[in-house]
TORMARPA-153682 format. One record per residue: x, y, z of N, C-alpha, C in turn. Coordinates in nm, 3 decimals. Layout:
BEGIN
{n_px->X; n_py->Y; n_pz->Z; ca_px->X; ca_py->Y; ca_pz->Z; c_px->X; c_py->Y; c_pz->Z} .
...
! end
This chain:
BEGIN
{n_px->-5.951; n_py->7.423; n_pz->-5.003; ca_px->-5.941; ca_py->7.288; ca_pz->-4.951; c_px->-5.799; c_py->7.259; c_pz->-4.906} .
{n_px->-5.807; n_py->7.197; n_pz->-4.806; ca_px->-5.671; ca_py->7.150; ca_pz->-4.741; c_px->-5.610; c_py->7.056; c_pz->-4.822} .
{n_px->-5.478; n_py->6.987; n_pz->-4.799; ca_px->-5.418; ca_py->6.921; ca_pz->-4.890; c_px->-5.368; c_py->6.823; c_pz->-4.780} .
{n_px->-5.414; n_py->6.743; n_pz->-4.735; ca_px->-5.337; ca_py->6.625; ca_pz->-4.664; c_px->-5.366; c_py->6.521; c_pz->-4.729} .
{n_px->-5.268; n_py->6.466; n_pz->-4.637; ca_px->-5.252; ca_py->6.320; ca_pz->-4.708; c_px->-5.370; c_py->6.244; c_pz->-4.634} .
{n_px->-5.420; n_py->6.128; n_pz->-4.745; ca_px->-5.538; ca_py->6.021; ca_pz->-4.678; c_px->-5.410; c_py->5.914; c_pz->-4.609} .
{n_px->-5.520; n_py->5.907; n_pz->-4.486; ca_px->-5.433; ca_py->5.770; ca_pz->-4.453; c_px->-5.541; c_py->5.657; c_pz->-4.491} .
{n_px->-5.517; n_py->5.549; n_pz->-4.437; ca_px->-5.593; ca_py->5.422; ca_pz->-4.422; c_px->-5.707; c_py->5.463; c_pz->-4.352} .
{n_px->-5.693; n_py->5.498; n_pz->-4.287; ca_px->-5.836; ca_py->5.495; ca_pz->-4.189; c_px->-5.927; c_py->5.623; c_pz->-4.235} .
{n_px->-5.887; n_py->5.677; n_pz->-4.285; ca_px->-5.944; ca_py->5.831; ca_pz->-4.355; c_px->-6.013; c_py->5.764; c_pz->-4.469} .
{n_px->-5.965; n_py->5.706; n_pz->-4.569; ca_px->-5.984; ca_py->5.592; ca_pz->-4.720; c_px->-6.091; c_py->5.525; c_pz->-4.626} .
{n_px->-6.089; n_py->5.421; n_pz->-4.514; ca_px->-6.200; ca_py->5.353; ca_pz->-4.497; c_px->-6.330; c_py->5.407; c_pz->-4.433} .
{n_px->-6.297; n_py->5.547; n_pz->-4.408; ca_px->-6.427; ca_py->5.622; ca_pz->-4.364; c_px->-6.526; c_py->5.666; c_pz->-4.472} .
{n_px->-6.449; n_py->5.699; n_pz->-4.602; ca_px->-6.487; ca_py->5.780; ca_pz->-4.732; c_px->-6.566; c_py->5.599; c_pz->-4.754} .
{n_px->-6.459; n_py->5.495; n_pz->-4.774; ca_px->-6.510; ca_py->5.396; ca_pz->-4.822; c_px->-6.670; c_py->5.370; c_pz->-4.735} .
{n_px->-6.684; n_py->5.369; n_pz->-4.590; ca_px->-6.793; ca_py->5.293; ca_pz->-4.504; c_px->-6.915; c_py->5.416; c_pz->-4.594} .
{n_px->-6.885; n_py->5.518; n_pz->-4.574; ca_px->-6.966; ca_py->5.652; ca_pz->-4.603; c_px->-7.039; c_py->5.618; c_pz->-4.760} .
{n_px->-6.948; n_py->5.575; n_pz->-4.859; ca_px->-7.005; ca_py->5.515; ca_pz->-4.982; c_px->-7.090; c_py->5.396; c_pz->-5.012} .
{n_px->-7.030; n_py->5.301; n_pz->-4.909; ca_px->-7.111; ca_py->5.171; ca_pz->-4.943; c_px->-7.220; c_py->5.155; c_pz->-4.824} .
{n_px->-7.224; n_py->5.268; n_pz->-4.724; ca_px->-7.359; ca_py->5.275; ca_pz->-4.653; c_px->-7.507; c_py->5.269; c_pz->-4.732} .
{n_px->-7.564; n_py->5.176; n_pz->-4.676; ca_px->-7.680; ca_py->5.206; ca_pz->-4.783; c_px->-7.807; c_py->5.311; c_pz->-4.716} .
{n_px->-7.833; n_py->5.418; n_pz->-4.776; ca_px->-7.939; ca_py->5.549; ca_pz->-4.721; c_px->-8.050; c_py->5.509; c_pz->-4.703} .
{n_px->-8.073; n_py->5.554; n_pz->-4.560; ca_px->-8.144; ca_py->5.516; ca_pz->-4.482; c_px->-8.180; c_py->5.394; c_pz->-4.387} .
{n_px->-8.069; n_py->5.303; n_pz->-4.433; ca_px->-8.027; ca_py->5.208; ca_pz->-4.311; c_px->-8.043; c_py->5.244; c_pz->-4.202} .
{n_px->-8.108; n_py->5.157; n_pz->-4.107; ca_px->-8.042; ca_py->5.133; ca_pz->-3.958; c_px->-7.962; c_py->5.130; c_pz->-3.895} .
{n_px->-7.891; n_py->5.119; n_pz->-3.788; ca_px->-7.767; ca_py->5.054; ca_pz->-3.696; c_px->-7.649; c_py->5.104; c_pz->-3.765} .
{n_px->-7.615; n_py->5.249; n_pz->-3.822; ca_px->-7.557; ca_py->5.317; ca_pz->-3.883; c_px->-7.435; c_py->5.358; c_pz->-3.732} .
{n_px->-7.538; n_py->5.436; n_pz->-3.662; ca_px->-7.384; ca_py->5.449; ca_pz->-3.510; c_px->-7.361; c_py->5.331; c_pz->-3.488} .
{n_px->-7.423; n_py->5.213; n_pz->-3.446; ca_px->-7.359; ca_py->5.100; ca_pz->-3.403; c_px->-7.242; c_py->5.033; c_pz->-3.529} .
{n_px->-7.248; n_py->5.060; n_pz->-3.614; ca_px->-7.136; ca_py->4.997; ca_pz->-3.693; c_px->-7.019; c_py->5.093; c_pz->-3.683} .
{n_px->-7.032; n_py->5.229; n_pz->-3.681; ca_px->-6.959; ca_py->5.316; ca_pz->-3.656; c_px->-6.874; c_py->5.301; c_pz->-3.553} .
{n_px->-6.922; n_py->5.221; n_pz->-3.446; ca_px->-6.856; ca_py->5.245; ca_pz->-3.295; c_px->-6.787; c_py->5.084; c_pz->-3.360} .
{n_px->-6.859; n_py->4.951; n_pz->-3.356; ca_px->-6.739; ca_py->4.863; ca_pz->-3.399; c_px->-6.682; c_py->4.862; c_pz->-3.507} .
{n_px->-6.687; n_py->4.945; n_pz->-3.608; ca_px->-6.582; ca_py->4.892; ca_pz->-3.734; c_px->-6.464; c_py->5.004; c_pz->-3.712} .
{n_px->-6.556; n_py->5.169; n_pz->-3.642; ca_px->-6.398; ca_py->5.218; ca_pz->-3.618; c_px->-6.335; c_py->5.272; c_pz->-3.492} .
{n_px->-6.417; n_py->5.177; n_pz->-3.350; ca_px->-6.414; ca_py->5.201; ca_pz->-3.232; c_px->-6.411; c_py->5.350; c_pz->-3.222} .
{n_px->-6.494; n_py->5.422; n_pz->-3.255; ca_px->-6.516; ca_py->5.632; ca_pz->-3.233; c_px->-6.703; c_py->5.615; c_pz->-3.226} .
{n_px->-6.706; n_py->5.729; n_pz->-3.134; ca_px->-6.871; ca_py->5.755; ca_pz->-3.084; c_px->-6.870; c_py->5.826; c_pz->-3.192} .
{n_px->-6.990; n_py->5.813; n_pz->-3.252; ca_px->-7.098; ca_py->5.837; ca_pz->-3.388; c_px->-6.994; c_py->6.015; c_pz->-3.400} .
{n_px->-6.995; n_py->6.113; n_pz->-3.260; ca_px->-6.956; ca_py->6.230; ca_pz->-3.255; c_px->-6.895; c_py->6.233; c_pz->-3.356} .
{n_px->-6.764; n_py->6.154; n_pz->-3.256; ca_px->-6.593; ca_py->6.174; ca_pz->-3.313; c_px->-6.582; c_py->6.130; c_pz->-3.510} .
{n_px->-6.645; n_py->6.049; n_pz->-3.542; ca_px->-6.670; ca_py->5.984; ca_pz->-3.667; c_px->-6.711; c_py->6.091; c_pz->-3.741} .
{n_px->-6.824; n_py->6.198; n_pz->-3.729; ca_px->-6.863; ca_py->6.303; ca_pz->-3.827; c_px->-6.769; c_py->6.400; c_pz->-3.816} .
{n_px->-6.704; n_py->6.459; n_pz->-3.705; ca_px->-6.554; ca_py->6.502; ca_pz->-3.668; c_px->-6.478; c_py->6.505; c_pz->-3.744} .
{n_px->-6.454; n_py->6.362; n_pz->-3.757; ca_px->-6.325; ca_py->6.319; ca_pz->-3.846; c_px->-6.351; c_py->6.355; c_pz->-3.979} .
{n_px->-6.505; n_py->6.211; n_pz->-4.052; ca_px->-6.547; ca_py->6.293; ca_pz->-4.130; c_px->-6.551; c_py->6.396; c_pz->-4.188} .
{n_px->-6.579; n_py->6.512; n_pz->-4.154; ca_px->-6.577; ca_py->6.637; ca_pz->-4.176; c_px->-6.462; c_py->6.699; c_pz->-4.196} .
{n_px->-6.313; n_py->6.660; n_pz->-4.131; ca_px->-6.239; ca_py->6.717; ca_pz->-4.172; c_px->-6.187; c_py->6.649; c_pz->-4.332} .
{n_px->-6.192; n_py->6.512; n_pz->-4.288; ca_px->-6.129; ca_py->6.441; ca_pz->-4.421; c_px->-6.214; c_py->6.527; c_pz->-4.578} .
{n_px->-6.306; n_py->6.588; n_pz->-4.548; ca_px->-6.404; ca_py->6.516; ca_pz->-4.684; c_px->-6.389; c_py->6.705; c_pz->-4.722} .
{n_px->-6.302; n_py->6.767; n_pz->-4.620; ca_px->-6.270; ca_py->6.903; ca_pz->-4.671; c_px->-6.099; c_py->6.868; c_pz->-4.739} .
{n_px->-6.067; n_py->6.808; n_pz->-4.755; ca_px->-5.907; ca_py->6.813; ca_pz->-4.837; c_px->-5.897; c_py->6.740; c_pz->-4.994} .
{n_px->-5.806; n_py->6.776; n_pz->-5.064; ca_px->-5.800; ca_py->6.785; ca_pz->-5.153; c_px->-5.797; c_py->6.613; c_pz->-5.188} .
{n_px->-5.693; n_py->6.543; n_pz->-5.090; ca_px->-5.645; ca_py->6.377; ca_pz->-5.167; c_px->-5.810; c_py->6.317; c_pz->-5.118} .
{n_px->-5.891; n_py->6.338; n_pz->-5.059; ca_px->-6.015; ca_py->6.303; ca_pz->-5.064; c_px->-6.096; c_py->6.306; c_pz->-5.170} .
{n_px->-6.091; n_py->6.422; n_pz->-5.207; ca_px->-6.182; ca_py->6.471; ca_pz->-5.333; c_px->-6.124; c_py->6.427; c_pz->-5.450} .
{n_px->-6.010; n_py->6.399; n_pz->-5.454; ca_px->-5.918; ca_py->6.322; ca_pz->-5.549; c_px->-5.938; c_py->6.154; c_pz->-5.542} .
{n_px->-5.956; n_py->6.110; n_pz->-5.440; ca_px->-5.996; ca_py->5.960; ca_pz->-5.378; c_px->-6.144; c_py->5.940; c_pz->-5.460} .
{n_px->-6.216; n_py->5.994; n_pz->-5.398; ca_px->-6.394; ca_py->5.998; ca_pz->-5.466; c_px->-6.428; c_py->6.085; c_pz->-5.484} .
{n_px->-6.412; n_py->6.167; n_pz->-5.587; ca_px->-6.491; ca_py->6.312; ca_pz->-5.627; c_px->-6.656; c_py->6.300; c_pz->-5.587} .
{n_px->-6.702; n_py->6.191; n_pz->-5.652; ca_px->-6.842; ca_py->6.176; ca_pz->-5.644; c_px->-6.897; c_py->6.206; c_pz->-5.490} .
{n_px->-6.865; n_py->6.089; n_pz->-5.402; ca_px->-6.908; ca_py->6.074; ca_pz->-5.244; c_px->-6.860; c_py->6.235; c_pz->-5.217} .
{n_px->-6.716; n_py->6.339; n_pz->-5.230; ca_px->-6.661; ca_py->6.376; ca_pz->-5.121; c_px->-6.794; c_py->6.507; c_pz->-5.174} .
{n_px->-6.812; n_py->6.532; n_pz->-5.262; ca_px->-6.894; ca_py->6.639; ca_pz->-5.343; c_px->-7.042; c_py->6.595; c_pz->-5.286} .
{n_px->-7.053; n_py->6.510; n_pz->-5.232; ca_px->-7.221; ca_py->6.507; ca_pz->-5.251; c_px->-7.239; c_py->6.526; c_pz->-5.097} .
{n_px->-7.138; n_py->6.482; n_pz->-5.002; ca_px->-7.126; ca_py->6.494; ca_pz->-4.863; c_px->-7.117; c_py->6.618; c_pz->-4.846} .
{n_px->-7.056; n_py->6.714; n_pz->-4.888; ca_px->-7.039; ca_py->6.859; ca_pz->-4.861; c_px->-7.169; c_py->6.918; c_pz->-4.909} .
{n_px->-7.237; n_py->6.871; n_pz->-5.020; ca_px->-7.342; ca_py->6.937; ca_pz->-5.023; c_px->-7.420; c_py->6.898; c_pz->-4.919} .
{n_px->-7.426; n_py->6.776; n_pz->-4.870; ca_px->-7.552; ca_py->6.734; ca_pz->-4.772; c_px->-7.533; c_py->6.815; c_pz->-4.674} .
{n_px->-7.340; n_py->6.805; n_pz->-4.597; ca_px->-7.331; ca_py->6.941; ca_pz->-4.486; c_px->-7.388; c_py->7.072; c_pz->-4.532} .
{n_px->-7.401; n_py->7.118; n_pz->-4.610; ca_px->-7.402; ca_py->7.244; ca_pz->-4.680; c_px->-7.572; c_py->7.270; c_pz->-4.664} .
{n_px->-7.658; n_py->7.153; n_pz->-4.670; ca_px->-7.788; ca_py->7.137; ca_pz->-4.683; c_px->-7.830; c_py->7.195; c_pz->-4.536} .
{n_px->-7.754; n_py->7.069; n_pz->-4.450; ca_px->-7.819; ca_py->7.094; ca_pz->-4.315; c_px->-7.799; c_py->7.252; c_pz->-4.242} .
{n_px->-7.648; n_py->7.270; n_pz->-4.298; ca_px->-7.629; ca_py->7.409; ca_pz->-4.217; c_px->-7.712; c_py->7.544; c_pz->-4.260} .
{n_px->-7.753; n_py->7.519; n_pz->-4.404; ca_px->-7.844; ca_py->7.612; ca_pz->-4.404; c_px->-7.995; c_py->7.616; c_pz->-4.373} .
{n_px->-8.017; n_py->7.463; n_pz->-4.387; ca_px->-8.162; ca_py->7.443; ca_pz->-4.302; c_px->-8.156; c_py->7.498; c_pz->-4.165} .
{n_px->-8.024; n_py->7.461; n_pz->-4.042; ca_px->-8.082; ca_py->7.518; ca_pz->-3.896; c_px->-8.049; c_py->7.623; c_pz->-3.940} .
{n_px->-7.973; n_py->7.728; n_pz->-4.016; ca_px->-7.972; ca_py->7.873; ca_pz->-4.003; c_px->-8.109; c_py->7.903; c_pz->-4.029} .
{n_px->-8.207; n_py->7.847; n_pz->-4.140; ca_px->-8.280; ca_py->7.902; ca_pz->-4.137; c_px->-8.388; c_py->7.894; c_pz->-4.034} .
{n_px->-8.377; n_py->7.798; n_pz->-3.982; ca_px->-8.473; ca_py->7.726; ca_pz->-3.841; c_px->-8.439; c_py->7.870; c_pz->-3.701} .
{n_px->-8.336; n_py->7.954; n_pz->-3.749; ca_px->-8.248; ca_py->7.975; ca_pz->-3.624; c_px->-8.298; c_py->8.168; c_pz->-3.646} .
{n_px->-8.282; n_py->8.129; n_pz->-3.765; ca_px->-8.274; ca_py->8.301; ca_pz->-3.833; c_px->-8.484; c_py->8.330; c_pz->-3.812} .
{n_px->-8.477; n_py->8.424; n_pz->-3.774; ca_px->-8.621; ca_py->8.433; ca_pz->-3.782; c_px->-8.668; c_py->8.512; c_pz->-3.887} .
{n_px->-8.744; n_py->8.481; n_pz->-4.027; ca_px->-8.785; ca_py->8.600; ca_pz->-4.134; c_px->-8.798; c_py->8.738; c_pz->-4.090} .
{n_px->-8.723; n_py->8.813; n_pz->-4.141; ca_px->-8.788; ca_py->8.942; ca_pz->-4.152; c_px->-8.918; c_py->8.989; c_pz->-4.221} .
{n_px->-8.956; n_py->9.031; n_pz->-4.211; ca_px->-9.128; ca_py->9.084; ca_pz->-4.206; c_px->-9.128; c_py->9.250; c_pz->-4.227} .
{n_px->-9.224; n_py->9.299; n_pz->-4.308; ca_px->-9.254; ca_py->9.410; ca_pz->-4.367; c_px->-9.353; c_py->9.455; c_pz->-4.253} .
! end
């Protein structure tokens, strides 16, 4: 894990990401006005923040459960992607 520093806006992404409630609606649209970034750039960012250390130090809980969820999806399309081998 990387070691940067959180800024403010890094802290209020971890924060929006926690107090989102799952499976809400209008999830990109709050994304685009609370931190003017297309839904893209937001998981982007996301993604890098929630790989460093003062993150995981910030919210162990959220930054741990987000990496598993990435961790979920990437092995779901590998497996979508990978075709079984067969006897």
């Amino acid at each position: 894990m990387a070691s940067h520093e959180l800024t403010d806006e890094h802290r209020a992404l971890l924060d929006f990401e926690r107090e989102w409630p799952i499976g809400r609606a209008g999830k990109d649209e709050a994304i685009r006005t609370q931190f003017s970034l297309s839904p893209a750039r937001y998981y982007q960012v996301l993604g890098f923040v929630i790989e460093t250390e003062s993150a995981l130090k910030y919210d162990p809980l959220l930054v741990k459960s987000l990496l598993r969820a990435r961790e979920d999806r990437v092995q779901t399309r590998d497996h979508r992607i990978t075709p079984p081998t067969g006897s």
